[in-house]
GULO-85966 format. One record per residue: residue in three letters; chain; x, y, z of N, C-alpha, C, CB in turn. Coordinates in nm, 2 decimals, padded with zeros to 4 digits. Glycine has a CB too. Layout:
# residues N
REC   residuo   cadena      nxx      nyy      nzz     caxx     cayy     cazz      cxx      cyy      czz     cbxx     cbyy     cbzz
REC       ALA        A        X        Y        Z        X        Y        Z        X        Y        Z        X        Y        Z
...
This chain:
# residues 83
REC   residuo   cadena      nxx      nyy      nzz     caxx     cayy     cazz      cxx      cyy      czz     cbxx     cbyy     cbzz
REC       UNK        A    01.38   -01.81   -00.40    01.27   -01.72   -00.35    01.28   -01.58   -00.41    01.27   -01.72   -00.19
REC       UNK        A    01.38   -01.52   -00.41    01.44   -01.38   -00.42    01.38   -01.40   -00.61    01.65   -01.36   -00.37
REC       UNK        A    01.42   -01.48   -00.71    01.37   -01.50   -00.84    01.22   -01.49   -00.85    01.41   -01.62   -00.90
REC       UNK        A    01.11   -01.55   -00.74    00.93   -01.56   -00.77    00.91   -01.41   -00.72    00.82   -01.70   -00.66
REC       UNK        A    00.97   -01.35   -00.62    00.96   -01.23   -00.56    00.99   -01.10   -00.64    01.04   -01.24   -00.45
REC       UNK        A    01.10   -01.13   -00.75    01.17   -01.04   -00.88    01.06   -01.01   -00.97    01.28   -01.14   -00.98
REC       UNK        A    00.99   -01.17   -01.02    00.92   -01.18   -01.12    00.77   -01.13   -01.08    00.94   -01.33   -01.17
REC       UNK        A    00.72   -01.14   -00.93    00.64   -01.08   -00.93    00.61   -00.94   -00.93    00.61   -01.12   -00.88
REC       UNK        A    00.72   -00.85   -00.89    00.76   -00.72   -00.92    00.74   -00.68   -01.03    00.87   -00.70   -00.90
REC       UNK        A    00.82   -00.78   -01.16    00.79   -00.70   -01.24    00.68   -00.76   -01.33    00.90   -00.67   -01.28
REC       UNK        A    00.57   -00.84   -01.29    00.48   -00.87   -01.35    00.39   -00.77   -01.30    00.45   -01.00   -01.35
REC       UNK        A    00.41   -00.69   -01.17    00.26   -00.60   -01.16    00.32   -00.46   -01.24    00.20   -00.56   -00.95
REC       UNK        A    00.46   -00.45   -01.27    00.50   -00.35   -01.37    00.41   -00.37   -01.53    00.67   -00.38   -01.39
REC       UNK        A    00.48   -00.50   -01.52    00.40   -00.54   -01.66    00.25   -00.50   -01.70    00.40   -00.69   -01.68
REC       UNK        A    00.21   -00.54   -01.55    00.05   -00.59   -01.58   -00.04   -00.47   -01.63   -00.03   -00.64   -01.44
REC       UNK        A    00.03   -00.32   -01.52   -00.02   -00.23   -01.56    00.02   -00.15   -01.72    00.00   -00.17   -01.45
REC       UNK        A    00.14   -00.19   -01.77    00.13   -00.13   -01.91    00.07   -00.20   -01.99    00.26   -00.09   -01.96
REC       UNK        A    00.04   -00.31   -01.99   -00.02   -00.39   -02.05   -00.17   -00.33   -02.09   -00.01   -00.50   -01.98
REC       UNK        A   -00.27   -00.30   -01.91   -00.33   -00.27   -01.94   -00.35   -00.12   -01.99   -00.37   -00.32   -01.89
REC       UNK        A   -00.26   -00.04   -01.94   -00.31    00.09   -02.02   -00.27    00.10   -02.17   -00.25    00.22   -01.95
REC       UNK        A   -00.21   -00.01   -02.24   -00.16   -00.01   -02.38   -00.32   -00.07   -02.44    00.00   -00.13   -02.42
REC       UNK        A   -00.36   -00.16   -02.36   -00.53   -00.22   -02.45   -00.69   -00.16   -02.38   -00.55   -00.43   -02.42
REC       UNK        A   -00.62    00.00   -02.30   -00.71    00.10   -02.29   -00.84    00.03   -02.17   -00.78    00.14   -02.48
REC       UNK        A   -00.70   -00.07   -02.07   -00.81   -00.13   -01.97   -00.78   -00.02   -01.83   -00.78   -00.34   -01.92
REC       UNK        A   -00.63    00.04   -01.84   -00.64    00.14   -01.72   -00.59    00.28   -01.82   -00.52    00.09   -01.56
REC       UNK        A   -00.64    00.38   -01.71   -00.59    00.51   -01.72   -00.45    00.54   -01.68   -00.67    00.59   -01.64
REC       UNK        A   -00.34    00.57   -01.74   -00.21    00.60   -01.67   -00.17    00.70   -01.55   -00.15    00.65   -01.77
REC       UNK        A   -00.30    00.75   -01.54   -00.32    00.80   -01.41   -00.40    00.79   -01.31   -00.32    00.89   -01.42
REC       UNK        A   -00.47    00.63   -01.36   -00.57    00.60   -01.25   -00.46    00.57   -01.12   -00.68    00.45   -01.28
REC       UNK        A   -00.58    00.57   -01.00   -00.47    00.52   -00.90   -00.42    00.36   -00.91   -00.52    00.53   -00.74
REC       UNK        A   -00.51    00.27   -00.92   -00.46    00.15   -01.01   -00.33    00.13   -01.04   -00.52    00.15   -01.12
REC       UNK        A   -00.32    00.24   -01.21   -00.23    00.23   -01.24   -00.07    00.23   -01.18   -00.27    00.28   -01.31
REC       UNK        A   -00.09    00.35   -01.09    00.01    00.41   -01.01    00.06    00.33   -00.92   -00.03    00.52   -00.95
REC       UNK        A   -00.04    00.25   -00.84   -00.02    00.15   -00.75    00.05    00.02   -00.77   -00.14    00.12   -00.72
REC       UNK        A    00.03   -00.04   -00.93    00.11   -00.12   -00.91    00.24   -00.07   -01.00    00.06   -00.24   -00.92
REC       UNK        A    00.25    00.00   -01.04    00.41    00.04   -01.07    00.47    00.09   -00.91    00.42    00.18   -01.20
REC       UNK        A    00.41    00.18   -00.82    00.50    00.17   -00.70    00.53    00.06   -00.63    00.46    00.23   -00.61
REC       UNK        A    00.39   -00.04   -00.63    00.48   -00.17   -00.55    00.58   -00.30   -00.67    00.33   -00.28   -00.45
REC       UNK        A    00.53   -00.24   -00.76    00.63   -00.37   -00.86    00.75   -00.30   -00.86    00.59   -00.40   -01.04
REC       UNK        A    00.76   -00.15   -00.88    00.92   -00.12   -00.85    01.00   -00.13   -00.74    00.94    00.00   -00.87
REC       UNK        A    00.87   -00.05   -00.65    00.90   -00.11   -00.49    00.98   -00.23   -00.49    00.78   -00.16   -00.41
REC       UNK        A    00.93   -00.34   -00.47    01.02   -00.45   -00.51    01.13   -00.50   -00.57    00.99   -00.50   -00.53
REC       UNK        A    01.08   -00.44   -00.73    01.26   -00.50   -00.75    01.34   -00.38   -00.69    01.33   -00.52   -00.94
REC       UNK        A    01.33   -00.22   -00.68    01.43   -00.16   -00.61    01.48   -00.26   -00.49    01.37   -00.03   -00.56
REC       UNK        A    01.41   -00.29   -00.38    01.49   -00.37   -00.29    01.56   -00.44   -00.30    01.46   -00.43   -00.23
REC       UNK        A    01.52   -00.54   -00.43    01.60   -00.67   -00.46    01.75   -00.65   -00.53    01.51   -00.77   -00.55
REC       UNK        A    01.76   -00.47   -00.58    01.84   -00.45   -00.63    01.93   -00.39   -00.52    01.82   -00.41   -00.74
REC       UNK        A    01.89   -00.35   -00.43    01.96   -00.30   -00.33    02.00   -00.39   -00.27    01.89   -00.22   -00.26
REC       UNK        A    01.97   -00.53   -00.24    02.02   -00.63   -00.17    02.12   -00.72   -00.28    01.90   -00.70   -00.12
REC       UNK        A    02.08   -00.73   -00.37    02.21   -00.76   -00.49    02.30   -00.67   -00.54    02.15   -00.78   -00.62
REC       UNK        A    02.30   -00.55   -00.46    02.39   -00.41   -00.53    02.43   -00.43   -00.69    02.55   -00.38   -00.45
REC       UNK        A    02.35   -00.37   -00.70    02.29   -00.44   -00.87    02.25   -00.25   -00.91    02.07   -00.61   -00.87
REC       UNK        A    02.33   -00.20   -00.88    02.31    00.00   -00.90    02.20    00.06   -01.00    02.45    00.07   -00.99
REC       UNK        A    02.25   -00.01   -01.12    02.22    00.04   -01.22    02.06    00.01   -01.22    02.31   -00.01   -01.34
REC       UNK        A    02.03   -00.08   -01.17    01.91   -00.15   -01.17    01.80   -00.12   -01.06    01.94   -00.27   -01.16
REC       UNK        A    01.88   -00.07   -00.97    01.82    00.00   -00.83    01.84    00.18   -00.90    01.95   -00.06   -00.65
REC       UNK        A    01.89    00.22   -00.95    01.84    00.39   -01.00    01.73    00.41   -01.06    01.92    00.46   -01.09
REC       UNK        A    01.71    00.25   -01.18    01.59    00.27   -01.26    01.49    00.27   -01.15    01.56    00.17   -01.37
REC       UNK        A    01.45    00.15   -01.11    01.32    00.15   -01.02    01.28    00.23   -00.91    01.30    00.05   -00.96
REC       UNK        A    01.44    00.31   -00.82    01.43    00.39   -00.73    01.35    00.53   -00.81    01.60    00.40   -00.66
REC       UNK        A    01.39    00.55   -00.93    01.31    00.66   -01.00    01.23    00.64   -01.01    01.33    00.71   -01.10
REC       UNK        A    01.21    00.51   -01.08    01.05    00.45   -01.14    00.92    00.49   -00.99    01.06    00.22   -01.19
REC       UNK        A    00.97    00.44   -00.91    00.89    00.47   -00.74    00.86    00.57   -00.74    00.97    00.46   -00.59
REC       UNK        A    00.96    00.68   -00.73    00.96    00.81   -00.69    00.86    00.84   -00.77    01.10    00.89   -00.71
REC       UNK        A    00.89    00.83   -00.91    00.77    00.91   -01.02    00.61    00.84   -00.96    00.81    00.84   -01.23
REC       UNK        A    00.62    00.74   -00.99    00.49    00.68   -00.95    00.43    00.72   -00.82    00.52    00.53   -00.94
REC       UNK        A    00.54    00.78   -00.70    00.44    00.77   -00.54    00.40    00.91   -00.62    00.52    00.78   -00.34
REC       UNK        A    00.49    01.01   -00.68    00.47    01.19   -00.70    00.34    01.22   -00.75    00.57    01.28   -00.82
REC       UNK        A    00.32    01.08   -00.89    00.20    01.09   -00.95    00.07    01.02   -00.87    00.21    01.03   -01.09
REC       UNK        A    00.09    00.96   -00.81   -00.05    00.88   -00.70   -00.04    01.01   -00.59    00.01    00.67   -00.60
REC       UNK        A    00.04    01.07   -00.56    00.01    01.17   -00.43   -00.12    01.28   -00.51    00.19    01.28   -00.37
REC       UNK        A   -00.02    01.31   -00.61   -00.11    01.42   -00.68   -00.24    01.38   -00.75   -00.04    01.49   -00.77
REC       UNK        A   -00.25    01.25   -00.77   -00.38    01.23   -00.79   -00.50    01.20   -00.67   -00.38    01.13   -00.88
REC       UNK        A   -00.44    01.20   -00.59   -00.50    01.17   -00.43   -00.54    01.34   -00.41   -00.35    01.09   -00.28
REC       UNK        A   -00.43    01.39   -00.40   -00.50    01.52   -00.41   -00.59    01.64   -00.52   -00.42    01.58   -00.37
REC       UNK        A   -00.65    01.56   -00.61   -00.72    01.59   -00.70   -00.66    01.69   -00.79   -00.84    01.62   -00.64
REC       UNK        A   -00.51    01.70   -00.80   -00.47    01.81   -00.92   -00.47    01.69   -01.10   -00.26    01.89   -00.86
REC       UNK        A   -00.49    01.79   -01.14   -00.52    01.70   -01.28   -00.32    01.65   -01.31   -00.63    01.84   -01.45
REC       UNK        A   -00.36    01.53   -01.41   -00.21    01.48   -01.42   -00.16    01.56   -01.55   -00.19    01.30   -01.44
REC       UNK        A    00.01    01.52   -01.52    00.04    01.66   -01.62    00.13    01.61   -01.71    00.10    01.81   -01.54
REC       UNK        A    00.08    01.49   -01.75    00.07    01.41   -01.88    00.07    01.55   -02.05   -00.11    01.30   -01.86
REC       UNK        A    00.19    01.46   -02.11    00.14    01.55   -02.23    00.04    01.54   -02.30    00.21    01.56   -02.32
REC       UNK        A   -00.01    01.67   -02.35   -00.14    01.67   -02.41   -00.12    01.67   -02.56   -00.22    01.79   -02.36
């Protein structure tokens, strides 16, 4: 169970770079943001429950970044993506 639960994590990771690589989302739509917090969301847990460290810092950052940039796009400041 813990492997379909992994793989779905990181397919909504996937899904979204996928689509902002073939120009179907904005890297700062909320969309986008959304499913990198819950695909990291997830595997962070699963790495926390595997104490699997190294693996739980990436996604625990990957979250963090992702809620910082969905907060601030909720509150309408422009994203601060390089230009």
């Amino acid at each position: 169970m813990d492997q379909l639960v992994q793989v779905a994590g990181a397919l909504l990771i996937l899904a979204a770079f996928a689509a902002a690589q073939f120009g179907r989302l904005d890297q700062h739509s909320r969309a986008y943001l959304v499913l990198n917090l819950v695909g990291s969301g997830v595997l962070a847990v699963l790495a926390y429950v595997e104490s699997q460290w190294g693996f739980l810092l990436l996604e625990v950052v990957w979250a963090a970044v992702s809620l910082w940039s969905l907060v601030d796009v909720s509150r309408g400041h422009e994203p601060r993506g390089a230009h």
